[in-house]
C-alpha positions as CSV (number, residue, x, y, z in Angstrom):
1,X,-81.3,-81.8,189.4
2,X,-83.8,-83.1,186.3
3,X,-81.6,-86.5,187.0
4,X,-82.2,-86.5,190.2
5,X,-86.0,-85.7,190.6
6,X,-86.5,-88.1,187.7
7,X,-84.3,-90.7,189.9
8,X,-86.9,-90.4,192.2
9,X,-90.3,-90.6,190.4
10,X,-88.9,-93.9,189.2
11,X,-88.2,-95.9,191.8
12,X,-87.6,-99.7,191.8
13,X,-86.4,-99.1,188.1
14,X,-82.7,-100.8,187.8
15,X,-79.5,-98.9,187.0
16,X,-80.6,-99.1,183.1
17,X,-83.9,-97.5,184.6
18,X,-82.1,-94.9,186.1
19,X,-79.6,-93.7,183.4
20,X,-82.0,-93.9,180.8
21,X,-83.4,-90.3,181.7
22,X,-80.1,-88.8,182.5
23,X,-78.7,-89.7,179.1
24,X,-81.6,-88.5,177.4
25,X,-80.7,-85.2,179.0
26,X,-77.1,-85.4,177.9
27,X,-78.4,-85.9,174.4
28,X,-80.9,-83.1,174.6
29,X,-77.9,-81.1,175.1
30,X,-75.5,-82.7,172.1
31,X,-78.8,-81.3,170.3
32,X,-78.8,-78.3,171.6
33,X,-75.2,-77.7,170.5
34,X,-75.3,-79.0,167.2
35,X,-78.1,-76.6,166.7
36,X,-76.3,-73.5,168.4
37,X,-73.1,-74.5,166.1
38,X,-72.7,-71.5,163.4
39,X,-73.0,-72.9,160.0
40,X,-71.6,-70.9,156.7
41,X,-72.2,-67.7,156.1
42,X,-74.8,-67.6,153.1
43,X,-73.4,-64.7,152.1
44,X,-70.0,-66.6,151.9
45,X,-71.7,-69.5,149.9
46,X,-73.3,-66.8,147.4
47,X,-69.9,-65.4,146.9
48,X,-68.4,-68.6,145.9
49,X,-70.7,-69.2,143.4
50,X,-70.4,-66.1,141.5
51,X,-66.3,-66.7,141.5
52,X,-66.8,-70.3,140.2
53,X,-69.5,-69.1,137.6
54,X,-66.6,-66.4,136.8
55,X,-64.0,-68.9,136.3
56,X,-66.1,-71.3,134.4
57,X,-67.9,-69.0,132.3
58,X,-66.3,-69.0,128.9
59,X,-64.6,-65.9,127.1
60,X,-67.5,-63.6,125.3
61,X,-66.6,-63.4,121.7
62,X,-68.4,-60.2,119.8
63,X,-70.7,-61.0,117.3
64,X,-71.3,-58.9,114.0
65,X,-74.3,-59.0,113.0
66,X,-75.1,-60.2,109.5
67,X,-76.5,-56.9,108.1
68,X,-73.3,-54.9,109.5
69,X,-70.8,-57.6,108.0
70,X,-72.4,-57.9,104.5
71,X,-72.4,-53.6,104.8
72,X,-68.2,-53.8,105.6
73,X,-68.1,-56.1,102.5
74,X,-70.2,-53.7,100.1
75,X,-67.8,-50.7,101.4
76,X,-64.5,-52.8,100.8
77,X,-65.6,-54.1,97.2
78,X,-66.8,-50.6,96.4
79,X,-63.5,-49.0,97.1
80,X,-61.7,-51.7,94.8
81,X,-64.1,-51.2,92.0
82,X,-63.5,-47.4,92.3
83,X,-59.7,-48.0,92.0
84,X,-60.2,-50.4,89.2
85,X,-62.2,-47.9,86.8
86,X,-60.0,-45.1,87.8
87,X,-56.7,-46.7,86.6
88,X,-58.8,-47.5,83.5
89,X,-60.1,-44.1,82.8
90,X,-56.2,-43.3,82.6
91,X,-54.7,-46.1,81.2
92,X,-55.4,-44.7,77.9
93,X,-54.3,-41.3,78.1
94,X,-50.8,-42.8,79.1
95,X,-50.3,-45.5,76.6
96,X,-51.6,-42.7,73.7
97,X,-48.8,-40.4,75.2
98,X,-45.6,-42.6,75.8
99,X,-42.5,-41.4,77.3
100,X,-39.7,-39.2,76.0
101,X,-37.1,-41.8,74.4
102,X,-34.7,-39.1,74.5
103,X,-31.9,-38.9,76.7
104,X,-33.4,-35.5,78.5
105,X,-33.1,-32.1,77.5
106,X,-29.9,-31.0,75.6
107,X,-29.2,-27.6,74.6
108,X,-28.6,-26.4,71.1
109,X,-25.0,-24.7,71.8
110,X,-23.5,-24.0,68.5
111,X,-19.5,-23.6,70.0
112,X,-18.4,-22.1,66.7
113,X,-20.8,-19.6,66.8
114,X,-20.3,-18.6,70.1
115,X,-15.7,-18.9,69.9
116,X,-16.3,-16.8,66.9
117,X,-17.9,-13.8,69.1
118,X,-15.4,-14.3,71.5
119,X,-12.6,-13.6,69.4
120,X,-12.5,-10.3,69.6
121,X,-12.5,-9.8,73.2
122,X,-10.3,-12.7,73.6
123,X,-7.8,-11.4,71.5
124,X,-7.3,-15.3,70.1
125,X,-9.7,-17.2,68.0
126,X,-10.7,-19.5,71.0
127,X,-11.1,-23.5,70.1
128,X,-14.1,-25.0,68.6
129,X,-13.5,-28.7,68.8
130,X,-15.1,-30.9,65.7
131,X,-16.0,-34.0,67.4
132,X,-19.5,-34.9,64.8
133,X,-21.8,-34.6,67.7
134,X,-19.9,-37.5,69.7
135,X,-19.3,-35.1,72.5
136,X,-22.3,-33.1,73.0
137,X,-21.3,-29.4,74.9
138,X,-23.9,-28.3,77.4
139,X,-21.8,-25.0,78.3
140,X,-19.8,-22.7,75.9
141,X,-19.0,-19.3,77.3
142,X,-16.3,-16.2,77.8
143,X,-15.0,-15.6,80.9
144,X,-13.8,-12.3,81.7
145,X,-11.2,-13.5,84.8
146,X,-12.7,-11.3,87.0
147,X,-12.5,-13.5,90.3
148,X,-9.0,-15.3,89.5
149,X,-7.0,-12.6,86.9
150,X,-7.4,-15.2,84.3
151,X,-9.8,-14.4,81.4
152,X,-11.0,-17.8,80.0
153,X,-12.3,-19.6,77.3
154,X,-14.6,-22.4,78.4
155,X,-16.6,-25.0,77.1
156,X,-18.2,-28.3,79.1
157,X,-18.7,-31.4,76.9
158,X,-20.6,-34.5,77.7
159,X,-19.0,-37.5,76.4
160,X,-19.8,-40.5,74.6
161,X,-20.2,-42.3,77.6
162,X,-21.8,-39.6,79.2
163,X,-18.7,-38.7,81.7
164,X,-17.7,-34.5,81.6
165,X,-14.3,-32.8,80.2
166,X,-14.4,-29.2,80.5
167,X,-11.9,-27.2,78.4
168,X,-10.4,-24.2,79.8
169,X,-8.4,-22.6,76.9
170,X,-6.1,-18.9,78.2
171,X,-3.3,-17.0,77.1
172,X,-2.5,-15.7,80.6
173,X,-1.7,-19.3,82.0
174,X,0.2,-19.1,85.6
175,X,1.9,-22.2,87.5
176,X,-1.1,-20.4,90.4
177,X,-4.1,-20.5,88.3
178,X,-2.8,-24.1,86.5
179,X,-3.2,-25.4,90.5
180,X,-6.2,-24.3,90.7
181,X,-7.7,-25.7,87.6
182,X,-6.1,-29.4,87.5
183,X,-7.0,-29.4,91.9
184,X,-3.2,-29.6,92.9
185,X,-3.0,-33.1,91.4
186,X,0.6,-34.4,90.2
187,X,2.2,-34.5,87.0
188,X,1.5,-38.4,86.1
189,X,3.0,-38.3,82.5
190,X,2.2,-37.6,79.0
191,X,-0.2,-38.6,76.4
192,X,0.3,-37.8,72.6
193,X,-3.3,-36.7,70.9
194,X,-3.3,-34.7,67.6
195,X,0.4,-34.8,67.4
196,X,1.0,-33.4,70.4
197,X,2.6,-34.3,73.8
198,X,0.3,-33.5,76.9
199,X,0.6,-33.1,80.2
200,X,-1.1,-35.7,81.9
201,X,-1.8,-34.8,85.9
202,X,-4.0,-37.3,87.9
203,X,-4.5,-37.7,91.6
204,X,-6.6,-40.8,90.9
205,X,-9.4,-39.7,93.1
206,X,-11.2,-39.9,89.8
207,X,-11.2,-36.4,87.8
208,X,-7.4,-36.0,85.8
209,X,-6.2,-33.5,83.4
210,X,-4.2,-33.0,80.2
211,X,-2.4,-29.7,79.5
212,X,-1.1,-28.6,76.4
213,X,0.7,-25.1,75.6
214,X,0.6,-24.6,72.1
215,X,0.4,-21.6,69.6
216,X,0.8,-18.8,72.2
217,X,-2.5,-20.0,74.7
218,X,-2.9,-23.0,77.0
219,X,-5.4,-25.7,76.8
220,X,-6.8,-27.7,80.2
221,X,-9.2,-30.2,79.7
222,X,-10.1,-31.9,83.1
223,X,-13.0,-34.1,84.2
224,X,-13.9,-37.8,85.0
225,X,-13.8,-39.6,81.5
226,X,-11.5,-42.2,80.7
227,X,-7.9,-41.3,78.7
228,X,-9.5,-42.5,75.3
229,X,-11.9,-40.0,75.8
230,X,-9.9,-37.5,76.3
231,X,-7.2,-38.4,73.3
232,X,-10.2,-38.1,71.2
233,X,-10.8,-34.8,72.3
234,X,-7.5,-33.8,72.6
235,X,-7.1,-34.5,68.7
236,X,-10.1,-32.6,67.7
237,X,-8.8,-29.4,70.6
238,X,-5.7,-29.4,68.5
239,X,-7.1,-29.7,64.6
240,X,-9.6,-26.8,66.1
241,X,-6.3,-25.0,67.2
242,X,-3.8,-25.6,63.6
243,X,-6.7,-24.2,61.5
244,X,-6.9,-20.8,64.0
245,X,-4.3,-18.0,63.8
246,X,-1.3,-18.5,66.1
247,X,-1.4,-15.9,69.2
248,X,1.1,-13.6,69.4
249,X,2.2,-12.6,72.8
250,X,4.2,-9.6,73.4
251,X,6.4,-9.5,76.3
252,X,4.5,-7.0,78.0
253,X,1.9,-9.4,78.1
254,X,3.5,-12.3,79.6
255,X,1.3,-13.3,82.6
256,X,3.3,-12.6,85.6
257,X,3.9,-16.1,87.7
């Protein structure tokens, strides 16, 4: 109707006259909805930024300050001087009381001493082996047989090469209690020591025996050394045995088997 009435005021006008006003109107409207078209949200826009100012902002990396820094340092070289004039408050005391250069604690056993009390209850002047301190005995005791039937004589002996041999020395040997003592190992053999043959028995799971019956008791000496050691004991077992009384054993007294 605006195209019309305007039509009308302008008469005479030519056709360029007469669409002049109508497409004024048609743009009034293009305005009209350019300016009704929603734009972006602000919010949205706002919201954007902050995500880009989050992915562009770079990582915060704490800061100590210098007064708390130099403070860590003071504690750390403090603790390392402490250390330092406490190892050299002792140093002294240590160096002005070095180590022990013994081999540890050995105990005075006098085995004569100790066979020659044992003699009378033993009934046999038990062995004293002289070995001149080479094997050094760290046991040397009477034992009355209460758990196996067997009294003993026993003395432990470290050796040269600080490996054990025990001696076991008894005039009421058994085949039971001769089990017991060597571990069931085999007969292996002999070995001559002192002038004597022994019974060697090994079951090569490191400890072996020698046996020797001789002058009316029997001798065992078991443990871990190596033969020589043994045939060096051995030897001095029997001197310790040819300068004793022989045992004499009445029938009645035969251990039973």
């Amino acid at each position: 109707m605006t195209c019309g009435r305007n039509m009308a005021l302008r008469a005479g006008c030519g056709p360029e006259c007469e669409l002049g006003p109508c497409m004024g109107d048609y743009r009034g409207v293009s305005e009209m909805q350019e300016k009704t078209t929603p734009g972006p949200d602000p919010s949205d826009t706002g919201r954007a930024v902050r995500d880009t100012s989050k992915v562009d902002q770079p990582a915060v990396k704490p800061v100590i300050p210098a007064a708390a820094a130099k403070r860590a340092n003071a504690s750390v070289i403090g603790m390392i001087v402490a250390l330092v004039v406490t190892i050299a408050a002792f140093l002294p005391v240590i160096l002005m009381n070095p180590l022990p250069k013994s081999d540890g604690f050995r105990p005075d056993i006098n085995v004569s001493a100790v066979a020659g009390n044992a003699a009378d209850v033993a009934g046999f002047t038990p062995a004293a082996p002289d070995t001149a301190n080479a094997f050094r005995p760290n046991y040397a005791r009477w034992e009355s047989g209460s758990g196996s039937g067997v009294p003993t004589w026993e003395v432990g002996y470290i050796t040269p090469k600080d490996a054990f041999i025990g001696l076991v020395q008894t005039r009421q040997s058994n085949p039971t209690w001769l089990l017991q003592q060597t571990k069931s190992a085999p007969v292996t053999g002999t070995r001559d020591a002192g002038g004597q043959s022994w019974e060697l028995r090994d079951a090569g799971k490191g400890e072996r025996s020698m046996i020797l019956d001789y002058r009316g008791t029997t001798v065992v000496l078991t443990g871990t050394a190596q033969l020589d050691e043994f045939t060096v004991l051995a030897d001095a077992v029997v001197k310790s045995m040819d300068s004793n009384a022989a045992v004499m054993v009445s029938p009645s007294a035969s251990p039973a088997p």
